[in-house]
mmCIF file of the N, C-alpha and C atoms, coordinates in Angstrom:
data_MODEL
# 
_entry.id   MODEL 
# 
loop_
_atom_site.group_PDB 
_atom_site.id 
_atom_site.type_symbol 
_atom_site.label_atom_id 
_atom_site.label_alt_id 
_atom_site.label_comp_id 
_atom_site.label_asym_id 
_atom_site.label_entity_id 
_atom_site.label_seq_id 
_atom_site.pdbx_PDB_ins_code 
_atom_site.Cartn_x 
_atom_site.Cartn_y 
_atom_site.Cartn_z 
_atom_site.occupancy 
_atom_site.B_iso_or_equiv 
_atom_site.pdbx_formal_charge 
_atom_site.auth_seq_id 
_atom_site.auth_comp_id 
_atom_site.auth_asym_id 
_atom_site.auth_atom_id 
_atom_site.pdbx_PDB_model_num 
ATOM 1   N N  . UNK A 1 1  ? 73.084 51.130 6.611  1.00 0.00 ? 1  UNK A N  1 
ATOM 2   C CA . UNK A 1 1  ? 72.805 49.859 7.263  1.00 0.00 ? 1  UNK A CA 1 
ATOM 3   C C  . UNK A 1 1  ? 73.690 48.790 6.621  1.00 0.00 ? 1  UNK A C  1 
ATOM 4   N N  . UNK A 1 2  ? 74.274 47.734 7.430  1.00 0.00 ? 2  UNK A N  1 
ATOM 5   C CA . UNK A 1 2  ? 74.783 46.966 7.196  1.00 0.00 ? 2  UNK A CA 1 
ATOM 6   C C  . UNK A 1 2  ? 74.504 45.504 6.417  1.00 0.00 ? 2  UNK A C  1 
ATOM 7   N N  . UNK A 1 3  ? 74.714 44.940 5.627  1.00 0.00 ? 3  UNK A N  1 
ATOM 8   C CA . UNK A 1 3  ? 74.257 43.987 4.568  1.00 0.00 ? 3  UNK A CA 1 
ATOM 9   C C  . UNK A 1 3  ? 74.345 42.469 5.543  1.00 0.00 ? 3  UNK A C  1 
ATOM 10  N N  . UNK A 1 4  ? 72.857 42.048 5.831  1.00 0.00 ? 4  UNK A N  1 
ATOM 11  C CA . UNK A 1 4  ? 73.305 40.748 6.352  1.00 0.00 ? 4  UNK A CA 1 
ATOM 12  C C  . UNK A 1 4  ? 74.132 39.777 6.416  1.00 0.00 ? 4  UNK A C  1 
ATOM 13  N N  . UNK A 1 5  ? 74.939 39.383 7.841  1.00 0.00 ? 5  UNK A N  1 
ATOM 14  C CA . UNK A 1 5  ? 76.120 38.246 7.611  1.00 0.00 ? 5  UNK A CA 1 
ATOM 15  C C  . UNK A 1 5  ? 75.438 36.884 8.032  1.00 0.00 ? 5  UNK A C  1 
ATOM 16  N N  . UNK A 1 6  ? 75.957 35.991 7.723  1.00 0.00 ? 6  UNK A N  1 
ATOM 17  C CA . UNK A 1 6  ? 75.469 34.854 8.254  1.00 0.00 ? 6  UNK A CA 1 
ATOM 18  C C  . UNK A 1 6  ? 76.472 33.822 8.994  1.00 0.00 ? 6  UNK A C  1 
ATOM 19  N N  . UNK A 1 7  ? 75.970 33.876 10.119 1.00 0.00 ? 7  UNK A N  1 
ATOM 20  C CA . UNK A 1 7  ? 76.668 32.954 11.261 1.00 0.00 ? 7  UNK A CA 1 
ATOM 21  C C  . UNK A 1 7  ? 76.387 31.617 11.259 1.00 0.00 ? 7  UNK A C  1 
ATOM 22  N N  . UNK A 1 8  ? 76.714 30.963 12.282 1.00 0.00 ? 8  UNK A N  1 
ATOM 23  C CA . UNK A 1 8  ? 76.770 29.664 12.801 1.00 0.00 ? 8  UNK A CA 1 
ATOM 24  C C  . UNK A 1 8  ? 76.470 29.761 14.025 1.00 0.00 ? 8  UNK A C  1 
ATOM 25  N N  . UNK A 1 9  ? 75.164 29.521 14.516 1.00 0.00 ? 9  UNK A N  1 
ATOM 26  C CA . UNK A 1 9  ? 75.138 29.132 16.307 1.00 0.00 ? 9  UNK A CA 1 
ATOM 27  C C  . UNK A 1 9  ? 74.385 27.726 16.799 1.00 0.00 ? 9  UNK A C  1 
ATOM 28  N N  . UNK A 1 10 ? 74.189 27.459 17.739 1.00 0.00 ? 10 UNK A N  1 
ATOM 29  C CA . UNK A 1 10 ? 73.331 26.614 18.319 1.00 0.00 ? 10 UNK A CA 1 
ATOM 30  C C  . UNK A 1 10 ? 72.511 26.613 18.918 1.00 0.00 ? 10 UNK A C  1 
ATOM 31  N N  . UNK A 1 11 ? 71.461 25.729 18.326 1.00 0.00 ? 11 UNK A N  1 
ATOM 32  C CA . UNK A 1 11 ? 70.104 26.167 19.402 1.00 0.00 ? 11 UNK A CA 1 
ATOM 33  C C  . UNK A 1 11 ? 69.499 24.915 19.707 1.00 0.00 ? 11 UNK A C  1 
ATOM 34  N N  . UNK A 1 12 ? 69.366 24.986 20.794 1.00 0.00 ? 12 UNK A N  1 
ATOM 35  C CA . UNK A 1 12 ? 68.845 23.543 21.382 1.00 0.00 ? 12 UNK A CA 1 
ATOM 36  C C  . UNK A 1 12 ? 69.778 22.238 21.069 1.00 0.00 ? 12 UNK A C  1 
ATOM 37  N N  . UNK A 1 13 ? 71.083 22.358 21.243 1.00 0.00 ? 13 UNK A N  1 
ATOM 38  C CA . UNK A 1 13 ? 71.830 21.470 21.337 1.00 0.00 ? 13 UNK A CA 1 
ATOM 39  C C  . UNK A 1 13 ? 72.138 21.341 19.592 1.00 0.00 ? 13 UNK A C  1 
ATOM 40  N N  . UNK A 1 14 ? 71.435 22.164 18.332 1.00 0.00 ? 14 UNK A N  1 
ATOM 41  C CA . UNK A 1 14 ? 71.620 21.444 17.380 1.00 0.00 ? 14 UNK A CA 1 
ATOM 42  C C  . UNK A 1 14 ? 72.015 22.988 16.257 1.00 0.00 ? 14 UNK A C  1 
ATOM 43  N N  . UNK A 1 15 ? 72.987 22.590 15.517 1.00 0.00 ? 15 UNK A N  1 
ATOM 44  C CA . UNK A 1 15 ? 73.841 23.786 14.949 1.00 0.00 ? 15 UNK A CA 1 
ATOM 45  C C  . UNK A 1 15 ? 73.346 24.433 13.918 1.00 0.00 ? 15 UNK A C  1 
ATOM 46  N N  . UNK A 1 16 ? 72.696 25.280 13.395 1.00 0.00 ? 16 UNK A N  1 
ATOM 47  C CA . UNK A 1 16 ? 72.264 26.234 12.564 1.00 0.00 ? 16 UNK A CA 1 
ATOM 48  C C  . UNK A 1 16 ? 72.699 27.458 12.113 1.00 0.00 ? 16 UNK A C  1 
ATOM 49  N N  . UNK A 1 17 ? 72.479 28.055 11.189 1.00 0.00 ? 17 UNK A N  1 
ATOM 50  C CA . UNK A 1 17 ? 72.739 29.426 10.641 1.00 0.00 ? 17 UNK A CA 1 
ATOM 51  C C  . UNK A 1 17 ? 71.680 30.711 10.232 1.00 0.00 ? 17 UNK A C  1 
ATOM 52  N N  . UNK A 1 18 ? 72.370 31.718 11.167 1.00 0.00 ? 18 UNK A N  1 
ATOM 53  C CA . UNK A 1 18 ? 71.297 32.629 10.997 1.00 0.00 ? 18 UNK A CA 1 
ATOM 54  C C  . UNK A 1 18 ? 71.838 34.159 10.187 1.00 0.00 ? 18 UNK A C  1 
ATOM 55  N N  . UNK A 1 19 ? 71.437 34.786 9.372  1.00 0.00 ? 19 UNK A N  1 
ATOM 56  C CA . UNK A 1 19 ? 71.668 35.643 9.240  1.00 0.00 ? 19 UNK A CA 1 
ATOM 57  C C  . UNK A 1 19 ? 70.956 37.661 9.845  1.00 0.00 ? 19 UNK A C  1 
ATOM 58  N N  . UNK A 1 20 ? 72.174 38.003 9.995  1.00 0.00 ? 20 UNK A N  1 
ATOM 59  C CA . UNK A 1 20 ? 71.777 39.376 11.094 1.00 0.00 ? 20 UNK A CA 1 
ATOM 60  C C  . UNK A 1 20 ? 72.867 40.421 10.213 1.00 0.00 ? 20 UNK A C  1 
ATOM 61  N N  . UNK A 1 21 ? 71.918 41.723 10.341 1.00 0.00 ? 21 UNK A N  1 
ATOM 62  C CA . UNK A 1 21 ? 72.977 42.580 10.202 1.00 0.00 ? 21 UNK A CA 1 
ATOM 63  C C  . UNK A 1 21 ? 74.094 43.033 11.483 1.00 0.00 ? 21 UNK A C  1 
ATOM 64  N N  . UNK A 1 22 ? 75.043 43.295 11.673 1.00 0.00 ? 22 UNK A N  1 
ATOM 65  C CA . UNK A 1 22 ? 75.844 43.840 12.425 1.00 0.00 ? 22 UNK A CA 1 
ATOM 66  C C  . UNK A 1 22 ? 75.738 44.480 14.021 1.00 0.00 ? 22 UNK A C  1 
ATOM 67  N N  . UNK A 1 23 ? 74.585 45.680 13.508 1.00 0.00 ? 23 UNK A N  1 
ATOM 68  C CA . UNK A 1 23 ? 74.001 45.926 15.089 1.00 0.00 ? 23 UNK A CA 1 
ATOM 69  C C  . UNK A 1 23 ? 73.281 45.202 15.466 1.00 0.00 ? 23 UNK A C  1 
ATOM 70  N N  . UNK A 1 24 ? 72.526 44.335 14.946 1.00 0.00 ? 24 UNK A N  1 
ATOM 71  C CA . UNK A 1 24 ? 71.707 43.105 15.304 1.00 0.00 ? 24 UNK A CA 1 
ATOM 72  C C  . UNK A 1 24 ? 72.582 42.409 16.500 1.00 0.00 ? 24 UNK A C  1 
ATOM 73  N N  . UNK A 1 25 ? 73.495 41.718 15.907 1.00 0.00 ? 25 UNK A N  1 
ATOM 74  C CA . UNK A 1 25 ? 74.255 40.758 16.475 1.00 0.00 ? 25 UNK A CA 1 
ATOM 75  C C  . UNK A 1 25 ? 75.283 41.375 17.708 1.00 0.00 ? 25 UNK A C  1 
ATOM 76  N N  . UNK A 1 26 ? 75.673 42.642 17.305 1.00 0.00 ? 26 UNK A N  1 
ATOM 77  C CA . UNK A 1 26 ? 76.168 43.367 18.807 1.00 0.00 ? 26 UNK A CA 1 
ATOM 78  C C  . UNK A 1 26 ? 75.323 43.871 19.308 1.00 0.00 ? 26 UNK A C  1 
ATOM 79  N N  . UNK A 1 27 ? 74.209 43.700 18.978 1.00 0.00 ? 27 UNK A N  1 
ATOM 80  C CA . UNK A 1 27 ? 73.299 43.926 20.142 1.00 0.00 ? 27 UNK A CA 1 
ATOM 81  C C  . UNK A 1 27 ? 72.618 42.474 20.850 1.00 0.00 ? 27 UNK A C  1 
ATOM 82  N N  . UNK A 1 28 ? 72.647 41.573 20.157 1.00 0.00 ? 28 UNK A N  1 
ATOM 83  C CA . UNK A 1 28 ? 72.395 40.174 20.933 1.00 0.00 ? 28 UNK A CA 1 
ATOM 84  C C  . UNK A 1 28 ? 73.639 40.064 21.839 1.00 0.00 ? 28 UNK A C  1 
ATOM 85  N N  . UNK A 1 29 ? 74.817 40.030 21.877 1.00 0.00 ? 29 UNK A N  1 
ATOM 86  C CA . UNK A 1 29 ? 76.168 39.744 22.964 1.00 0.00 ? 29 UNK A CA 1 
ATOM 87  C C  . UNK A 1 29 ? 76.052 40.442 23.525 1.00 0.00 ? 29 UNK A C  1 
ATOM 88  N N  . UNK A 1 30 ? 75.730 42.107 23.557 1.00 0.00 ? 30 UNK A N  1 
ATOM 89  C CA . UNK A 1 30 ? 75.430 43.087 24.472 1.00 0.00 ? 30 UNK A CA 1 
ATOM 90  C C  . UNK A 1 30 ? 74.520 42.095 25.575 1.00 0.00 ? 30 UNK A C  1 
ATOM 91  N N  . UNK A 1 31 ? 73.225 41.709 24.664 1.00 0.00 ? 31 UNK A N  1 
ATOM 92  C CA . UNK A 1 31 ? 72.432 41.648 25.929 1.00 0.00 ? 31 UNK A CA 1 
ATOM 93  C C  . UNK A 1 31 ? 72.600 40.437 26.718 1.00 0.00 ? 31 UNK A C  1 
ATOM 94  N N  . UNK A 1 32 ? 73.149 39.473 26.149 1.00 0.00 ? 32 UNK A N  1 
ATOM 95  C CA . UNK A 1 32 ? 73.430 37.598 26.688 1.00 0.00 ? 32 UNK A CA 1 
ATOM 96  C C  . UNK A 1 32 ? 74.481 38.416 27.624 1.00 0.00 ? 32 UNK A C  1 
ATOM 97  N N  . UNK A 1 33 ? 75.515 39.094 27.500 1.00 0.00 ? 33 UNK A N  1 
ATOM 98  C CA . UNK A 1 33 ? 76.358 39.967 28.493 1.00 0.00 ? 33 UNK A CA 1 
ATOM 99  C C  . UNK A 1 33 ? 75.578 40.206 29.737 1.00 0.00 ? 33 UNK A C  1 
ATOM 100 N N  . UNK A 1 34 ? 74.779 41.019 29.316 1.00 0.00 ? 34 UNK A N  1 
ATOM 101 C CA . UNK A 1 34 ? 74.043 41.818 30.589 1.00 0.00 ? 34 UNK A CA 1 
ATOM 102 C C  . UNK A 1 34 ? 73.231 40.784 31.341 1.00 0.00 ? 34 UNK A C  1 
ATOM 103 N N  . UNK A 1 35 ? 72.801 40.168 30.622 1.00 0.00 ? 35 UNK A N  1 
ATOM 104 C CA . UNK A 1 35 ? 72.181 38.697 31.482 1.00 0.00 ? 35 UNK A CA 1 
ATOM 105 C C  . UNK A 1 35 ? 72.594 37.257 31.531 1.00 0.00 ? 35 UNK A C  1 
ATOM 106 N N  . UNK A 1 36 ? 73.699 37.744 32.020 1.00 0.00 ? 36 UNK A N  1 
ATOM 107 C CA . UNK A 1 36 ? 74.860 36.627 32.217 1.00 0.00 ? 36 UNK A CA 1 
ATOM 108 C C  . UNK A 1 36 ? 74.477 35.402 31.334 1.00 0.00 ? 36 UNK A C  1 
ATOM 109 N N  . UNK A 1 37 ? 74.131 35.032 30.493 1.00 0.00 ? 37 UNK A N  1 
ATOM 110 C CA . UNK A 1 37 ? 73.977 33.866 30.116 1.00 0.00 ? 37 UNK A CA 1 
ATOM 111 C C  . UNK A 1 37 ? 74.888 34.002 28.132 1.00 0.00 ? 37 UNK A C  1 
ATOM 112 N N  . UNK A 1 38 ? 75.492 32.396 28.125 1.00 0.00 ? 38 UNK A N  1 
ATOM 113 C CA . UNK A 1 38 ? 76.317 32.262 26.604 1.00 0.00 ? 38 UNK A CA 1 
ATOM 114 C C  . UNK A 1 38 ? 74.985 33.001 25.655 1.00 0.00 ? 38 UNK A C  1 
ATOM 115 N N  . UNK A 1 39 ? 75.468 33.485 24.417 1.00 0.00 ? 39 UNK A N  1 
ATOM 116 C CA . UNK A 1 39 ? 74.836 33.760 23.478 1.00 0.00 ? 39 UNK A CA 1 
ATOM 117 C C  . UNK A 1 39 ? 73.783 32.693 22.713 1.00 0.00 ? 39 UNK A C  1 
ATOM 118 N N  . UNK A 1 40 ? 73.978 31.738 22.620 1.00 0.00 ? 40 UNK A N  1 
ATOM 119 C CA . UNK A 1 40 ? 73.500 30.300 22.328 1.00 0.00 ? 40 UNK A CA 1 
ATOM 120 C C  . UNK A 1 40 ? 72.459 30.425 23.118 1.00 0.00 ? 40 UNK A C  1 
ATOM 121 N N  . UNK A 1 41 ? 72.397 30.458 24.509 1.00 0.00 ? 41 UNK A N  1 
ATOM 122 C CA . UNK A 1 41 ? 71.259 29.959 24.992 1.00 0.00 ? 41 UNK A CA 1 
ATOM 123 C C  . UNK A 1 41 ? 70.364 31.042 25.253 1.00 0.00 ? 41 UNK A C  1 
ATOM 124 N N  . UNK A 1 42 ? 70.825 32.621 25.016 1.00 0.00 ? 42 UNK A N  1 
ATOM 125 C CA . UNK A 1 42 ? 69.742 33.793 24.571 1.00 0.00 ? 42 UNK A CA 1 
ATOM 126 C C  . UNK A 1 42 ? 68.985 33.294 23.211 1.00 0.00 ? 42 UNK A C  1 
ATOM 127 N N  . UNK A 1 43 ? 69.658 32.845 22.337 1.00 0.00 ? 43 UNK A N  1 
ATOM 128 C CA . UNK A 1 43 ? 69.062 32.641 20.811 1.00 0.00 ? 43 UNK A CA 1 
ATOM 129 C C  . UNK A 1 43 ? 68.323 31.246 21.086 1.00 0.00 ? 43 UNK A C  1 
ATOM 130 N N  . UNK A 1 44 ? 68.365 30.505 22.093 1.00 0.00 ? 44 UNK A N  1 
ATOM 131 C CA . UNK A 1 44 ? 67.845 29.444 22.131 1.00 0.00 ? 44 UNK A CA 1 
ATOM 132 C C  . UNK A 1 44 ? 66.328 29.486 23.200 1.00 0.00 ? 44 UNK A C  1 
ATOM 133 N N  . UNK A 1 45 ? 66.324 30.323 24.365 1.00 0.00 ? 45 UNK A N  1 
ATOM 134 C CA . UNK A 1 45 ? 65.331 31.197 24.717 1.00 0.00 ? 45 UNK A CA 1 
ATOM 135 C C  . UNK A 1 45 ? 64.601 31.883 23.706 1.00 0.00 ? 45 UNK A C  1 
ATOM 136 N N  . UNK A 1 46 ? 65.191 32.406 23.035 1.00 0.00 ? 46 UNK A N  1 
ATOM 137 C CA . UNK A 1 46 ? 63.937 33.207 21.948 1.00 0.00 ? 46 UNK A CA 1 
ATOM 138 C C  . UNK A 1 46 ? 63.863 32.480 21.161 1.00 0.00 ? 46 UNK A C  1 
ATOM 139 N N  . UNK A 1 47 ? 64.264 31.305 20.587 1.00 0.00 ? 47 UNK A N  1 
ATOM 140 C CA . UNK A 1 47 ? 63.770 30.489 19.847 1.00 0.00 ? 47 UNK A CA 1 
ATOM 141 C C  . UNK A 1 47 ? 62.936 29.337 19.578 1.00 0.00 ? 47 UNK A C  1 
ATOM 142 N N  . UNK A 1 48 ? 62.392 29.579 20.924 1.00 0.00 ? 48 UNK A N  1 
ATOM 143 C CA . UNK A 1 48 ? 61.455 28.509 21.966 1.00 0.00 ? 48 UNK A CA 1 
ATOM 144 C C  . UNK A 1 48 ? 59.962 29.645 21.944 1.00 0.00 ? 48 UNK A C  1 
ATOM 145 N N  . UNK A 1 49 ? 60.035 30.946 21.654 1.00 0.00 ? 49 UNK A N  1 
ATOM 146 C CA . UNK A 1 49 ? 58.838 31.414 21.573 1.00 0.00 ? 49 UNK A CA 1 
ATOM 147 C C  . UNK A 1 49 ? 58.545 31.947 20.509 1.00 0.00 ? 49 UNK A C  1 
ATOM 148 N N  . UNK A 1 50 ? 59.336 31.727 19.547 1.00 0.00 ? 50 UNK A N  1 
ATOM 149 C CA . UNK A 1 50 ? 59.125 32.981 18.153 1.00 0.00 ? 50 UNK A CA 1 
ATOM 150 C C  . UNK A 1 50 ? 58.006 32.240 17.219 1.00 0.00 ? 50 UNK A C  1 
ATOM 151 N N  . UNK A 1 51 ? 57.821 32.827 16.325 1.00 0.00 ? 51 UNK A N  1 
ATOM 152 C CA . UNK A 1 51 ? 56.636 32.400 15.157 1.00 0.00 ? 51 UNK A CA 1 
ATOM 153 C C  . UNK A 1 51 ? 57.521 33.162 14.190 1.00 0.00 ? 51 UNK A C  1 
ATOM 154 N N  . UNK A 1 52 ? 57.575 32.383 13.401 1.00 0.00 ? 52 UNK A N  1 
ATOM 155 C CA . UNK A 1 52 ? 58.008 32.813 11.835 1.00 0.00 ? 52 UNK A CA 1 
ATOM 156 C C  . UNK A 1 52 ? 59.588 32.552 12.182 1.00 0.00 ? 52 UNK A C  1 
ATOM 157 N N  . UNK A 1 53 ? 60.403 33.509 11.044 1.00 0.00 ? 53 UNK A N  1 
ATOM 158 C CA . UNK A 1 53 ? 61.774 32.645 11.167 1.00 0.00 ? 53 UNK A CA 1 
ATOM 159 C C  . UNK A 1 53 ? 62.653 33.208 12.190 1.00 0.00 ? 53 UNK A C  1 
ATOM 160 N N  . UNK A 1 54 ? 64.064 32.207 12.480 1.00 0.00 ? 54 UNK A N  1 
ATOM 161 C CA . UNK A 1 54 ? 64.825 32.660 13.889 1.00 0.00 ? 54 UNK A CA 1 
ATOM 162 C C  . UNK A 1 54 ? 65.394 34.130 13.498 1.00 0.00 ? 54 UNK A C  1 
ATOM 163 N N  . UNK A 1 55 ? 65.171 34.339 11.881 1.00 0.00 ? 55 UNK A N  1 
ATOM 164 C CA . UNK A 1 55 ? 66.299 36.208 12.087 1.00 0.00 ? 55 UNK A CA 1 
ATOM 165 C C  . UNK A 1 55 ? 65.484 36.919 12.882 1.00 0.00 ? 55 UNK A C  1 
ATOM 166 N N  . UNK A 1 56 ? 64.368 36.837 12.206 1.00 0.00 ? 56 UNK A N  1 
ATOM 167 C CA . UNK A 1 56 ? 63.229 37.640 12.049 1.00 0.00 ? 56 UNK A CA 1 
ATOM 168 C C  . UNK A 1 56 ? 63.286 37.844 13.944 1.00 0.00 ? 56 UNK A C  1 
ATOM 169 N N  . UNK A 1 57 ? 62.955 36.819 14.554 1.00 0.00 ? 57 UNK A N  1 
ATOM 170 C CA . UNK A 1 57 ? 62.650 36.656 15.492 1.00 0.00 ? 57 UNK A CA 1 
ATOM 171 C C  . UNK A 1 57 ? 63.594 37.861 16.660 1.00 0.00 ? 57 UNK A C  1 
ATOM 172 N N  . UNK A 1 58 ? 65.063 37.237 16.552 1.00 0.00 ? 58 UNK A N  1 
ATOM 173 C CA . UNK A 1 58 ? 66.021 37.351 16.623 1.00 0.00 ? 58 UNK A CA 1 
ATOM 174 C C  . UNK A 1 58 ? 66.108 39.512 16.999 1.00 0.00 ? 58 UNK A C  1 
ATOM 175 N N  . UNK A 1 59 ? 65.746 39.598 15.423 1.00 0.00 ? 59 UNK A N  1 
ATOM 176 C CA . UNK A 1 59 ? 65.397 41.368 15.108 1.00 0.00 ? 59 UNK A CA 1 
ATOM 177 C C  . UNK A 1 59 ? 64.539 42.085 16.158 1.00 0.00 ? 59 UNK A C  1 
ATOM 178 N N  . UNK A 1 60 ? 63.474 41.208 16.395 1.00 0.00 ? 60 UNK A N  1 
ATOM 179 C CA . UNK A 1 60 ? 62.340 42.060 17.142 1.00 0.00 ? 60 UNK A CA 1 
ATOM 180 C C  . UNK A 1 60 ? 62.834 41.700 18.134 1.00 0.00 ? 60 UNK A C  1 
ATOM 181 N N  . UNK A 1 61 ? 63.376 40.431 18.830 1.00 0.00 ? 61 UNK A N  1 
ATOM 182 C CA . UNK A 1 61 ? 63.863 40.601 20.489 1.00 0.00 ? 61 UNK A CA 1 
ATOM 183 C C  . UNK A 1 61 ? 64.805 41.448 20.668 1.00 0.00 ? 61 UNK A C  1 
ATOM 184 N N  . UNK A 1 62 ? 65.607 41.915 19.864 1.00 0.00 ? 62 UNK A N  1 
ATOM 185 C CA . UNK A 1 62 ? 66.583 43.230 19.825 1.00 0.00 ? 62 UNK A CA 1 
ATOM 186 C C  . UNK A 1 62 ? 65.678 44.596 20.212 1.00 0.00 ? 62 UNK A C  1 
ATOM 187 N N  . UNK A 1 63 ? 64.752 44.992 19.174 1.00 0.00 ? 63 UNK A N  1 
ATOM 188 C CA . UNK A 1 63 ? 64.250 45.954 19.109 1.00 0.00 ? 63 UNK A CA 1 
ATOM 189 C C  . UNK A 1 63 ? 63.859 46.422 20.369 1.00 0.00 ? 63 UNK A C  1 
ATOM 190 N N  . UNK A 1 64 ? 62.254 45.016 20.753 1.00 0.00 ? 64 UNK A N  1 
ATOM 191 C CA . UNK A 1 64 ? 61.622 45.227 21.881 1.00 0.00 ? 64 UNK A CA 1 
ATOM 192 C C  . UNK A 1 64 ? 62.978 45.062 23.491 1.00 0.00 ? 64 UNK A C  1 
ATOM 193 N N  . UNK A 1 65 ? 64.111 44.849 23.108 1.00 0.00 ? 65 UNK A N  1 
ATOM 194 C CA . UNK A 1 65 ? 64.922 45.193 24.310 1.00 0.00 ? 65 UNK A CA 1 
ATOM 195 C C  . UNK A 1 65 ? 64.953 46.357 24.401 1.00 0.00 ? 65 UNK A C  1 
ATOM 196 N N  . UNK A 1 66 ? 65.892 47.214 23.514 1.00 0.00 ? 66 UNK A N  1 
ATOM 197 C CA . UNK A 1 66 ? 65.895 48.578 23.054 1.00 0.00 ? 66 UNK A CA 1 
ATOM 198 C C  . UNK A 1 66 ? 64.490 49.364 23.701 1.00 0.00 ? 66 UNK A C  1 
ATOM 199 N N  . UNK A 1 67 ? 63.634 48.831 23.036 1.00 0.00 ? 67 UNK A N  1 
ATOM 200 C CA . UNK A 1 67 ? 62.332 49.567 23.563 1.00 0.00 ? 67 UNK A CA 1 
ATOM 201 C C  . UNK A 1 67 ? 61.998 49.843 25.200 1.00 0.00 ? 67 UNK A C  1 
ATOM 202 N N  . UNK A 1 68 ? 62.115 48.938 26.248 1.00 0.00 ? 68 UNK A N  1 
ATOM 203 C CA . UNK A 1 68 ? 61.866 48.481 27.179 1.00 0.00 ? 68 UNK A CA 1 
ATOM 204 C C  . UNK A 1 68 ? 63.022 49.346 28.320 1.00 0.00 ? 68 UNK A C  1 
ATOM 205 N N  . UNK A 1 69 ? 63.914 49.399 27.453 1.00 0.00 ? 69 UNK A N  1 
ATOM 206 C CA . UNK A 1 69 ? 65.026 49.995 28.030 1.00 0.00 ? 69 UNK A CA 1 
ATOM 207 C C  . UNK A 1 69 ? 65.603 51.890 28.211 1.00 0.00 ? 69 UNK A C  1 
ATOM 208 N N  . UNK A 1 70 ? 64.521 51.778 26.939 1.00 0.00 ? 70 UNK A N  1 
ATOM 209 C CA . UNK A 1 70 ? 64.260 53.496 27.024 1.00 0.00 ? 70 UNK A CA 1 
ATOM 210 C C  . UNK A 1 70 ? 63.141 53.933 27.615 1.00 0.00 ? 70 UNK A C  1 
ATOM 211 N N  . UNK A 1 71 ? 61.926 53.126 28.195 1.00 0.00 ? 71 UNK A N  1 
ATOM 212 C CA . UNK A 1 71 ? 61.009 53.507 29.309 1.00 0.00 ? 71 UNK A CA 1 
ATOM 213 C C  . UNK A 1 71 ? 61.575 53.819 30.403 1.00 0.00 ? 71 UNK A C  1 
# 
């Protein structure tokens, strides 16, 4: 597994840093890809419903995609 990097994105108009490991984060552009929308405003959608912090958050909307997608 890959050692967390830490980025720079925006959320809600206002600039922050999150850290993700690797498949994390190609798996967030994968999916802002698949649902046509910038990466920013996927992380800014899930960051409008999460509890606890934006990685964290970030991790499980990955997962539960993954999940949803192998039903």
């Amino acid at each position: 597994m890959s050692s967390p990097v830490k980025r720079s994105v925006v959320v809600a108009g206002h600039q922050t840093s999150i850290s993700l490991e690797e498949p994390f984060w190609e798996a967030l552009v994968k999916i802002a890809k698949s649902e046509d929308v910038s990466l920013n405003s996927l992380i800014t959608q899930i960051d409008r419903d999460r509890q606890g912090n934006l990685s964290s958050a970030l991790r499980v909307f990955v997962l539960k995609s993954l999940q949803e997608g192998q039903n």
